[in-house]
N, C-alpha and C positions, 0 to 999 in steps of 0.2 A: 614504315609507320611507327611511331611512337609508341611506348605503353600505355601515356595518357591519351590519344589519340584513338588507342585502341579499344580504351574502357570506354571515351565517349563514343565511338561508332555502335560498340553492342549496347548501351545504354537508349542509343536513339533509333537501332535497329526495333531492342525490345519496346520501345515504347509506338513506333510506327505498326506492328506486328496490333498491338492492345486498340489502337485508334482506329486502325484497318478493319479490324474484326469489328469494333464495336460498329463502322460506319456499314459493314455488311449484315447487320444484325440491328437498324434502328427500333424493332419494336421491345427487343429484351432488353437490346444498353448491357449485354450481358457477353466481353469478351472471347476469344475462342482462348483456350490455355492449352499448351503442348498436350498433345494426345496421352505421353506416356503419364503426365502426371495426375491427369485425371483418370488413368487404369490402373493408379495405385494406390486411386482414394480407397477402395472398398479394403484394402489390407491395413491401409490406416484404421480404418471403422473395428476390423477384425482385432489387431493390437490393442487399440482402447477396450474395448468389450472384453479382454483380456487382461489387462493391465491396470485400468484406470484404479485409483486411488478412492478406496471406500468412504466418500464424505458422506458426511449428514445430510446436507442439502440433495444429493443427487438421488437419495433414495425417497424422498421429499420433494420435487421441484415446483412449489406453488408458487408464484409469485413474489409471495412476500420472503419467503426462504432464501430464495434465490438471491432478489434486492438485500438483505442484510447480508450475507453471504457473500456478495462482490463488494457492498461497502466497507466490511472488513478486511477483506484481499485485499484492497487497494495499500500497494506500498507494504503488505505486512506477509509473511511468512505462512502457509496455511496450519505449520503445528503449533507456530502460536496463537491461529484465529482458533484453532478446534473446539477448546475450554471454553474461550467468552462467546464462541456461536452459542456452544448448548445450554449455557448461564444466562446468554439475552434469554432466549426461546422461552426457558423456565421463568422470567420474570416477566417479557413479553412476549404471551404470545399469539399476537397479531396487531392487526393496525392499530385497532382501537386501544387495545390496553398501552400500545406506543404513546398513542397521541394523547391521552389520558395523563401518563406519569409526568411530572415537574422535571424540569429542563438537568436541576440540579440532582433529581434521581438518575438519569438515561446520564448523565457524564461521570459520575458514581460506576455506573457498570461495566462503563467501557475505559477505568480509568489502569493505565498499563498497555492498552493497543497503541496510544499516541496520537496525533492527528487527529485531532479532535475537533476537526472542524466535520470530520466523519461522522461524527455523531448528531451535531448538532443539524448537518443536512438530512441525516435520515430523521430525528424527530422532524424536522420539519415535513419531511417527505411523508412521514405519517398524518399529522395534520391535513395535509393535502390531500390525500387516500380518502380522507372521511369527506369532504367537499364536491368527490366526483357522484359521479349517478354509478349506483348499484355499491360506493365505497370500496371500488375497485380499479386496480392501474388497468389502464388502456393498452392492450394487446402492439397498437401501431408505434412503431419507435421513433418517429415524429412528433407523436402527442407525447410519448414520455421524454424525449429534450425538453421540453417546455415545463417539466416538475422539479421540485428545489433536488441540486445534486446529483442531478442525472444525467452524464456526457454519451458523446456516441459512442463508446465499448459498452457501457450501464447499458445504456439503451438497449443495446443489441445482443447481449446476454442474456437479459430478460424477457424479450422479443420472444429468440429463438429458440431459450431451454425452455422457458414457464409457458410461451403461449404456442409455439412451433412453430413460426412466424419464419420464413427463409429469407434472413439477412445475416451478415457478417458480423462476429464480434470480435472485433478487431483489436489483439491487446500487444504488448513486446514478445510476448510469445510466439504466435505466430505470425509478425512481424518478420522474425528470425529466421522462422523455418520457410515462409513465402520466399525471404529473401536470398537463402540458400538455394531453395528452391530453382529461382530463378536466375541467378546469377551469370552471366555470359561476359566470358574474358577477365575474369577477376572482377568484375566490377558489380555490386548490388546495383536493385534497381531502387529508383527513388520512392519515398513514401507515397508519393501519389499514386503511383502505377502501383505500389503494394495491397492498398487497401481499394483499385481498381479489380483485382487480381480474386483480392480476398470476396469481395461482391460477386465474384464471375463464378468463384468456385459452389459458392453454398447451395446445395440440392433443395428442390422443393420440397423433397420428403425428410424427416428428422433432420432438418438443420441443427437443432440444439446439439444432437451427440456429433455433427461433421464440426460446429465453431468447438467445442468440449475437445475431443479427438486433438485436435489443433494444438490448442493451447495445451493438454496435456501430455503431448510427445516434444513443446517444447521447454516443456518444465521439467521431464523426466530424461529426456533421453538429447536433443538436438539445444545443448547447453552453449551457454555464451562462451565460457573457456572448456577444452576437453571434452568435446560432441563425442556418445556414444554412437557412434558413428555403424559401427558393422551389427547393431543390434536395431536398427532403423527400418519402418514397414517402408520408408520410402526412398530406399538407397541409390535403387536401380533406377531411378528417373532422379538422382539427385548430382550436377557436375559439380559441388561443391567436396563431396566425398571424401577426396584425396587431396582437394586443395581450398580451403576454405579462403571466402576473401576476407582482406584485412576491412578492420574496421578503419571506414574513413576518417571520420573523427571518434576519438576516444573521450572515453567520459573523463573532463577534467578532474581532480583531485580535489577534496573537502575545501572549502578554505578555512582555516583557523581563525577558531574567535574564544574571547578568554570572558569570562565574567565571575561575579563574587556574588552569593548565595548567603544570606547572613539568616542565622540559626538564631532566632531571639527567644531566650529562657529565661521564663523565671520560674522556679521552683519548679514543678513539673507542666507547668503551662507552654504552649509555644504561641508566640505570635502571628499572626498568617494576613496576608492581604489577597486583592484582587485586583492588585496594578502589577502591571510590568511592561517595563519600556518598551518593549516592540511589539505588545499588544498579543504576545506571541498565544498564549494559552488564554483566551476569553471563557470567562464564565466557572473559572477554576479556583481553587484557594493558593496560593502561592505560598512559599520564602518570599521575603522581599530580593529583588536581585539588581545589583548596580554593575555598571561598567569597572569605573574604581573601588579599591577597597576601602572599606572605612577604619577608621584612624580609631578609634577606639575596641575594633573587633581584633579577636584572636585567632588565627588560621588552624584550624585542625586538620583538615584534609582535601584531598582532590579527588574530582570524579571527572569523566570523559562521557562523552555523548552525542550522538549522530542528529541533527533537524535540519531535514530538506537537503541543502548542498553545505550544509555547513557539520565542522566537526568543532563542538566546545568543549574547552576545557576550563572545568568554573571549582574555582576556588570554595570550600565551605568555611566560612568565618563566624566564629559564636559571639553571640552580644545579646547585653542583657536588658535592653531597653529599645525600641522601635526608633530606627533614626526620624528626624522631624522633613515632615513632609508627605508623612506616609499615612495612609489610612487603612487603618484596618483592626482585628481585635484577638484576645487571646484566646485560645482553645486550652483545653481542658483534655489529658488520653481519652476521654471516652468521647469527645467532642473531635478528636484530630479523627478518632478511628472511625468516623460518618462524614468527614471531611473529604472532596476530591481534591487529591494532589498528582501532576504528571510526575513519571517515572524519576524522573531526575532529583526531583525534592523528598520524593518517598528515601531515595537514596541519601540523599542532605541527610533524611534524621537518622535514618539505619547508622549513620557514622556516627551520628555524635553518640547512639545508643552503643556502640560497640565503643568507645570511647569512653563512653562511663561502666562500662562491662573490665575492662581493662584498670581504671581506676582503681574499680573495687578490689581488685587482686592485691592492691601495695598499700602499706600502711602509710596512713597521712593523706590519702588518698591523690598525693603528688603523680605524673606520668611520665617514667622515666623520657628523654630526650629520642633516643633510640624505638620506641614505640612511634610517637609523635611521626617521623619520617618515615619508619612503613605505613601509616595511614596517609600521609603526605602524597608516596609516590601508587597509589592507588585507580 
């Protein structure tokens, strides 16, 4: 028999084992999972209770806590959510003062997490909060799909930490570790059967710390490269241990994309709009930015930058006049500093400011050539 052969055989082993169980269990719908790996849940429980990571939210877990709290995880690092959790909180804190503040305040607060379309569904999501009976999210994770921004991991996070509600919340975390988990003959199992798996496992009692648990041994310990492996509560039911599978498909590489950021001054004014070509940042104050550079602008420097699947590299160009086509108006420093800009334009001006920091140092206020190109290759 083949290798490939042989991953399909345990693949459709594991998955006849999942459909078997469920058809002998029609009234739970709730799998049988290897014995061992369910006598290893409670040393999970124990490690977490141990280990877990002091958040704000967990010592806190109301509802709304929790919702801001996964809207900001989402895609972002949790020590850089820590700061703007405690900074929402103190500006809002709760539905109502959400739903209250102007669209243009709530992306003001969240400006530096990025993905800002994060924001704009949890205002909405506030909005919505004040519309139900009681101004309260609905415990059921069926009725929270049906509210702005809210997918099946949201759902089921908030389900099972804020309401105690025993469903899965199903994220790349424990994705990885299920998938480890279950692994037979090198092969993972497929997504379906994962989040089949993840359903089967969650206890009616404290779901919230068994989905929590999960996800936190695969943030801390059962890593996508380099698994702390021998420090693991779940080792001894784990046949990935000593031989991890390969990943089937690997995440492709950025694709590179180039644009031109034009820095429009005059005197101490900047010009700002609220267009941009691929609509990328709605409701934001921009640079203007083009594909091509403009023929009149002067290139000061480069910056580099991650969105979505893409890795950009955008040229900053200074010019002293709004090119035509454009609409938008000038700011004033004290009008930029109440201005939201994404991270990337905040950087635009940080350069041209270190650029006039540098100026000041040489008489005539020329910059030498050799400056220029360490700003360049930045």
């Amino acid at each position: 028999m083949t290798s490939r052969n042989r991953r399909t055989w345990a693949s459709l082993n594991l998955w006849v084992n999942i459909v078997s169980a469920m058809s002998l269990h029609p009234r739970s719908s709730r799998p049988l999972i290897d014995s061992k790996i369910r006598r290893t849940m409670p040393l999970l429980y124990r490690w977490y209770q141990q280990h877990q990571r002091p958040l704000p939210w967990r010592t806190s877990p109301t509802p709304y806590h929790i919702a801001v709290s996964e809207f900001m995880c989402q895609q972002t690092r949790i020590t850089t959510v820590l700061p703007y959790y405690r900074r929402w909180l103190r500006r809002f804190p709760s539905w109502s003062a959400l739903a209250r503040a102007p669209q243009s305040v709530v992306l003001r607060l969240w400006e530096g997490l990025g993905y800002y379309r994060r924001a704009r569904s949890l205002h909405a999501l506030a909005k919505s909060v004040l519309q139900l009976p009681h101004r309260r999210l609905p415990s059921d994770p069926q009725k929270l799909l049906q509210l702005p921004g809210i997918g099946h991991y949201t759902a089921g996070a908030i389900a099972s930490i804020a309401f105690n509600v025993p469903t899965p919340a199903f994220d790349g975390n424990v994705a990885r570790v299920l998938g480890r988990l279950l692994a037979r003959g090198g092969c993972s199992p497929s997504l379906f059967e994962l989040r089949a798996v993840a359903a089967a496992l969650v206890p009616r009692k404290n779901p919230g710390t068994h989905n929590q648990a999960l996800m936190e041994l695969g943030a801390l310990l059962c890593l996508p490269k380099n698994p702390l492996c021998p420090s693991c509560p779940l080792r001894s039911a784990c046949p990935s241990r000593l031989r991890l599978p390969q990943r089937a498909n690997p995440r492709p590489p950025p694709t590179p994309l180039r644009e031109h950021i034009l820095v429009i001054r005059k005197k101490q004014s900047i010009w700002l709009t609220r267009q941009h070509p691929s609509n990328r940042w709605r409701g934001l104050h921009l640079l203007p930015t083009t594909p091509q550079p403009h023929p009149e602008a002067r290139h000061i420097g480069r910056i580099t930058y991650p969105f979505t699947r893409y890795k950009i590299t955008a040229s900053i160009d200074l010019l002293s006049r709004p090119p035509s086509g454009w609409r938008g108006k000038w700011h004033t420093p004290s009008q930029l500093s109440q201005a939201t800009l994404p991270a990337p334009h905040r950087k635009a001006l940080a350069l041209l400011n270190q650029l006039g920091n540098l100026q000041n140092h040489h008489e005539g206020g020329s910059l030498p050539s050799r400056h220029q190109h360490v700003l360049a290759c930045r």
